[in-house]
N, C-alpha and C positions, 0 to 999 in steps of 0.2 A: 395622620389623624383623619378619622372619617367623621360628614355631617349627616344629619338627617336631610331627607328628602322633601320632605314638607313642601308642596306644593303652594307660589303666591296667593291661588283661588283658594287655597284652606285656609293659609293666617289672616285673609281680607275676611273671611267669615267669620273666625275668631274674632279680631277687630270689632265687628259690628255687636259681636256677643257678648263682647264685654263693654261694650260702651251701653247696650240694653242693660246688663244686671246694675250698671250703677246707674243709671236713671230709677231704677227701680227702687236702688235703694235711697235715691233723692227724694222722690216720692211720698215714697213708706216713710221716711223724714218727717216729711211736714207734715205727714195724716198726723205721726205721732206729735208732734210739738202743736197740736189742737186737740189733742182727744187725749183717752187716758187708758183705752182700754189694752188691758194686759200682751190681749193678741197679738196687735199692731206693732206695741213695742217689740215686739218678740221677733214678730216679721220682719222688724225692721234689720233688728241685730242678726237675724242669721241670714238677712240680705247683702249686710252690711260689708260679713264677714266674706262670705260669698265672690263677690265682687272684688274683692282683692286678688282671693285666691285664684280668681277665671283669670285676673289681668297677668298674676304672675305665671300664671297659664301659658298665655300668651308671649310676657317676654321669653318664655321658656322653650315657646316654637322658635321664635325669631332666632335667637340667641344659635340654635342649632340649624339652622338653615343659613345665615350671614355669618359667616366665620371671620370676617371685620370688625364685627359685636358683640362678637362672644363676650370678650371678659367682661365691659362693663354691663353686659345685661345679665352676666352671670353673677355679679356683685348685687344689681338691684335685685335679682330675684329672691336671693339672698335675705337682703335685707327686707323686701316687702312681708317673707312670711316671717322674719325677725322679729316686726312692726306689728301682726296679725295676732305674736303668740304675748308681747307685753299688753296689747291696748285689752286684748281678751283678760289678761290678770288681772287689768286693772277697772275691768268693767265689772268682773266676778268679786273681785275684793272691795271695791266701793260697795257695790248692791246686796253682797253676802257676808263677806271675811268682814268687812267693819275695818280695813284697812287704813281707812284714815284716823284713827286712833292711836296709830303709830306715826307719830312726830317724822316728817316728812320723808314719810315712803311712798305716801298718793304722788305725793309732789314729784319725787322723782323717779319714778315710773311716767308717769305723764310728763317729764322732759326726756328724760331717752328714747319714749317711744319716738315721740315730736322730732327730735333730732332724726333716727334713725327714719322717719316719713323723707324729711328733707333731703338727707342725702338720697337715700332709694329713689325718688322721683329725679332728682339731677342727674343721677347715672340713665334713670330712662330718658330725660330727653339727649344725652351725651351719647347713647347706644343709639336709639332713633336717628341724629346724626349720622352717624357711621353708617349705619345701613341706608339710609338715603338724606340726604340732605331737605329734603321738603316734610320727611317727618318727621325732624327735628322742630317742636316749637315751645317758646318760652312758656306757655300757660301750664306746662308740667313740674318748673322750678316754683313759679308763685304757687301752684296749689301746694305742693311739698313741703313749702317753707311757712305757709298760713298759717297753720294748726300752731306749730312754733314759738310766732309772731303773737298770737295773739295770748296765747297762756303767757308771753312774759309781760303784753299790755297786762292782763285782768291781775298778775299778782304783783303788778304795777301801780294800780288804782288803789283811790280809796273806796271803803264800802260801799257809798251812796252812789257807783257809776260802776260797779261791779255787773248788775245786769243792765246797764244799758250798752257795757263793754260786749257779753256774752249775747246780745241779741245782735250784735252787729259782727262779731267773730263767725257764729251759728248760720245767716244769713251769708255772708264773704263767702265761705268756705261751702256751702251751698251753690253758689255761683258761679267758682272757680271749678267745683265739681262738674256742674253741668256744663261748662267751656270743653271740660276733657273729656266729655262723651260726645260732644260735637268734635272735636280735634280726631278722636278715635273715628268717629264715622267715615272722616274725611279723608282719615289717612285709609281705613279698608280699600279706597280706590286707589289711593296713591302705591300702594305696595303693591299693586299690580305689574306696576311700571321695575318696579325694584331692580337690579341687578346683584344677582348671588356673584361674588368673586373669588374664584375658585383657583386653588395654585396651580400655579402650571406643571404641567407635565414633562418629568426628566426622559428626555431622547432619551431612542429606542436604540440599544447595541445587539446584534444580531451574536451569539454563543458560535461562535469557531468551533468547527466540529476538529473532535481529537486526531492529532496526527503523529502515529509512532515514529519518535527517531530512527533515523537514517542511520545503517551501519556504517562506519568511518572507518577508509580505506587506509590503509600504510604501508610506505614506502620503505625498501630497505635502505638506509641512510649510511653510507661506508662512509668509513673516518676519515676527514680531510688531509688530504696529499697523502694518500698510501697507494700504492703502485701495483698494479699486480705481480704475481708470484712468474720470474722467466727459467730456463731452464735451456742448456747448449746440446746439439750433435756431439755423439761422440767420435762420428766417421770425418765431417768435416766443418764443426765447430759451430755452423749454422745457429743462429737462436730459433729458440722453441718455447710454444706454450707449454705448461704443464699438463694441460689436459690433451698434448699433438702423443699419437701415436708412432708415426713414421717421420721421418726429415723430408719436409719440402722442397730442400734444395736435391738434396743427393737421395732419396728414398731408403737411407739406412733406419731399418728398425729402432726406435728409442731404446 
């Protein structure tokens, strides 16, 4: 399996780049939770949406470049634009579709997003571990699991403490926001340091050049205990080879 290349000095820039879009969208927040004008709101939401999408940007470089972190930051990534594509239904269908006139469908869309936030941020701070142990930090479970927390406070309350609940959820989660664009700043430097771990390399075996078999020699193999063939003089009985012409002893012609 091959990674990307991705340079520490590029995902330290990413880092910084999305810790800017969600300030921005902290911002654009609170311009709108004072004002009213259509603009703002508007800016805010496709700031909003924005800022997700850069981070899961982001986990999306890491993830290929730390092959230690792959899966769970391929689970968050996952899940963040999971998150991106319910809270967006459920922004469009409150403000358009009239959604909440169907008997708890606002309601649950706004728990499985919430859910699905919680986990996604837990796998990023559990992949930030893996990749380095110093960008691993808690403020990415409490912001993940806020949103959550606090829709099961409000549909936990009674009416008369319904917005004192939601200015105090709106405000937390505001907070908790701005923690993890300082967390992000912080880590831009820290990933410099990072170490990619990279599998090792299977020793090198050098290819044997071909070598044709040797012709195989063979011996003639005579049958055990057979004797050669003898043959006698006939002048003076001498023994002889078969293949003797003359008698050795006495020189008579065979």
């Amino acid at each position: 399996m091959s990674y990307s290349k991705t340079s520490n000095v590029t995902i330290s820039i990413i880092f910084k780049i999305s810790a800017g879009v969600f300030l921005a969208s902290i911002i654009l927040n609170l311009i709108r939770e004072f004002t009213n004008y259509t603009a703002i709101i508007w800016s805010w939401i496709v700031v909003f949406y924005i800022s997700y999408a850069v981070f899961a940007f982001l986990l999306f470089k890491i993830k290929n470049s730390f092959p230690q972190a792959q899966e769970k930051l391929n689970q968050s990534v996952i899940l963040i634009l999971t998150f991106i594509l319910f809270d967006l239904v459920l922004f469009l269908g409150t403000n358009f579709w009239r959604i909440y006139d169907i008997p708890f469908l606002s309601i649950g869309l706004f728990f499985v997003a919430s859910l699905i936030h919680g986990i996604a941020f837990t796998l990023v701070y559990i992949g930030f571990k893996k990749v380095d142990k110093s960008l691993g930090n808690p403020v990415y479970i409490i912001f993940g699991w806020a949103k959550l927390l606090f829709g099961i406070i409000y549909f936990s309350l009674s009416y008369s403490t319904i917005h004192l609940n939601l200015s105090i959820g709106f405000y937390t989660e505001l907070v908790l926001l701005a923690m993890v664009c300082v967390v992000l700043f912080i880590s831009s430097t820290k990933i410099l340091s990072a170490q990619k771990i990279i599998a090792p390399a299977q020793p090198y075996h050098p290819v044997q050049p071909y070598q044709p078999a040797q012709p195989q020699s063979y011996e003639e193999i005579k049958p055990e205990g057979e004797k050669p063939a003898k043959s006698f003089c006939t002048s003076c009985g001498f023994t002889m080879k078969l293949e003797d012409k003359f008698c050795i002893n006495c020189g008579a012609t065979k």
